[in-house]
VOPAGU-2260 file (C-alpha; in pm, 1 decimal, decimal comma):
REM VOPAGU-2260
SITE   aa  ch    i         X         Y         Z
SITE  UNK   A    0    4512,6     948,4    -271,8
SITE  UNK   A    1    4164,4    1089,3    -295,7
SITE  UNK   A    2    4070,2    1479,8    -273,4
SITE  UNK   A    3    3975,3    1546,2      30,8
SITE  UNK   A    4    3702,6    1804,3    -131,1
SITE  UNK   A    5    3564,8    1495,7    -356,1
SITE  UNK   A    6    3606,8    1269,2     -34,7
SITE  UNK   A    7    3361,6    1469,4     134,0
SITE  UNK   A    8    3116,0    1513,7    -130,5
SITE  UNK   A    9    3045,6    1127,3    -167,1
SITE  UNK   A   10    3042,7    1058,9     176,1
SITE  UNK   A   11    2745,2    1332,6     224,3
SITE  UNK   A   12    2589,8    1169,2    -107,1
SITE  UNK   A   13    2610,5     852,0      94,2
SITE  UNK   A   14    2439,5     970,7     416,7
SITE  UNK   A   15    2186,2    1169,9     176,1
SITE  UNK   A   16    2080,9     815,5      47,7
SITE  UNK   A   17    2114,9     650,8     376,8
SITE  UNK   A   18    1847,8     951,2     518,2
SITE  UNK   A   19    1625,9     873,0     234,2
SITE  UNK   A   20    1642,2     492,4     295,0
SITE  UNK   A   21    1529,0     593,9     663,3
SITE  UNK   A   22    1270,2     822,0     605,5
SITE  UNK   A   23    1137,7     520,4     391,1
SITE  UNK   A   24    1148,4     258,8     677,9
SITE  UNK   A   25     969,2     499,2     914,0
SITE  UNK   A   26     675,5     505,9     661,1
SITE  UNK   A   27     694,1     150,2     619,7
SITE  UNK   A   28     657,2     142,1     994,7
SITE  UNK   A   29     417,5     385,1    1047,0
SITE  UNK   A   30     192,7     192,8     770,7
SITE  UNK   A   31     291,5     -78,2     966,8
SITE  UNK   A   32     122,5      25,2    1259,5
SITE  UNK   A   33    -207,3     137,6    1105,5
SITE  UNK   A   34    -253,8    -207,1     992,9
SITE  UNK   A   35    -160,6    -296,1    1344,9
SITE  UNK   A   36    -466,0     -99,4    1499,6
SITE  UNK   A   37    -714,3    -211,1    1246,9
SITE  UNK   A   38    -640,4    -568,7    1439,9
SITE  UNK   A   39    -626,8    -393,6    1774,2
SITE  UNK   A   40    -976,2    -272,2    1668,7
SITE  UNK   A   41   -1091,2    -647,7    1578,9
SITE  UNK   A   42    -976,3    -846,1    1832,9
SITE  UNK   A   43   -1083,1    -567,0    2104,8
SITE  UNK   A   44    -715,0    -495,2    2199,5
SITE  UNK   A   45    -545,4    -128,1    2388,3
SITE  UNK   A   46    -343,6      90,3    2176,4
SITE  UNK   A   47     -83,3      73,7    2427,1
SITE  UNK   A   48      91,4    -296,6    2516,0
SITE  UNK   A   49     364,5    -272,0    2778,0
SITE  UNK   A   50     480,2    -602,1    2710,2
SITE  UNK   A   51     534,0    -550,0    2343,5
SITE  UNK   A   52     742,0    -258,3    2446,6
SITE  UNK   A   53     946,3    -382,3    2701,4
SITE  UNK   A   54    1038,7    -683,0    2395,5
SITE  UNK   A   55    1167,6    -417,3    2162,5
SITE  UNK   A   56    1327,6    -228,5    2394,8
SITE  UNK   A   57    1525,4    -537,3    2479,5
SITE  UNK   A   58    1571,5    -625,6    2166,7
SITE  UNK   A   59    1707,6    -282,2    2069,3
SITE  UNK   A   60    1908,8    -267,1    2373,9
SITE  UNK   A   61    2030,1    -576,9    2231,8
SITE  UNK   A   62    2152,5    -433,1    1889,7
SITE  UNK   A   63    2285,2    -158,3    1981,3
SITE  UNK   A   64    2512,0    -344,8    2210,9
SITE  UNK   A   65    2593,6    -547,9    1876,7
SITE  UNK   A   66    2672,9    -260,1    1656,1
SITE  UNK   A   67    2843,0     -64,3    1954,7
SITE  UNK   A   68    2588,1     247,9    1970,2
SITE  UNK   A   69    2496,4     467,8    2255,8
SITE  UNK   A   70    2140,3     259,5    2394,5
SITE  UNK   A   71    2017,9     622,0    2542,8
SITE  UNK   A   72    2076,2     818,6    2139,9
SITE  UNK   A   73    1923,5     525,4    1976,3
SITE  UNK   A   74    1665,7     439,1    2259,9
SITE  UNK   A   75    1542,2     803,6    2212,0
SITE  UNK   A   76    1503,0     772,1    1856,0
SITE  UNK   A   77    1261,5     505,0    1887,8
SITE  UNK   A   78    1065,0     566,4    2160,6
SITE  UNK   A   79     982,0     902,6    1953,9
SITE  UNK   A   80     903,4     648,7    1687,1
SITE  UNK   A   81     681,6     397,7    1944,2
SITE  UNK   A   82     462,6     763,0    2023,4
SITE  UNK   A   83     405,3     875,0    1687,5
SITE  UNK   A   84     301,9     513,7    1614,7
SITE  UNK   A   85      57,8     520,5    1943,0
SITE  UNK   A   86     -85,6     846,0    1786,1
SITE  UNK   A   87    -171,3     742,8    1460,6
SITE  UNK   A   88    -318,3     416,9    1593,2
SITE  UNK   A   89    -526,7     643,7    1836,1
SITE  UNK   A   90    -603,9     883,6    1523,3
SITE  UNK   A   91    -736,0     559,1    1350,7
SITE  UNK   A   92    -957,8     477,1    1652,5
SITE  UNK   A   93   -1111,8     793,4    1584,5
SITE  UNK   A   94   -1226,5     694,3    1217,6
C-alpha cells in the first residue's frame, strides 16, 4: 500500500500539471478569439453573436451531462471565459 503522505504529493503534482495544461488552453482560446475578430472586422460582423452562444452553451450543457459535472460550476467557468473573449475582441476593435 502507498503512503498516504507520497499519495498526496503526486496527486497535487498531477492537478499542478493539469492547471498548467488549462491555463494553456485558455491562451490558445483567447488567441483564438483575436483571430476571430480580425474576421469579424472583415466581413463587417458584431462582437457579440447570440446564436454562436446559445450552440456552445448547448454543447457544453451537453458534456457536462457526459462527464457527470455540475452544468451551473462549469457553465460559470465559461461564460467568464465567453466575456473575457468579448473584451479582447472589443480591445482589438479599438486598434
Amino acid at each position: 500500500m502507498e503512503d498516504p503522505n507520497e499519495r498526496l504529493r503526486k496527486i497535487r503534482q498531477e492537478i499542478d500539471e493539469i492547471d498548467e495544461k488549462l491555463v494553456y488552453l485558455i491562451a490558445k482560446r483567447i488567441e483564438c478569439g483575436k483571430e476571430i475578430v480580425h474576421l469579424k472586422k472583415i466581413l463587417n460582423y458584431p462582437v457579440e453573436d447570440g446564436k454562436r452562444e446559445r450552440e456552445i452553451r448547448d454543447r457544453i450543457f451537453k458534456l457536462c451531462e457526459k462527464y457527470n459535472l455540475d452544468v451551473e460550476v462549469v457553465w460559470d467557468i465559461i461564460k467568464t471565459l465567453i466575456e473575457y473573449s468579448k473584451k479582447i475582441q472589443r480591445e482589438e476593435l479599438k486598434k
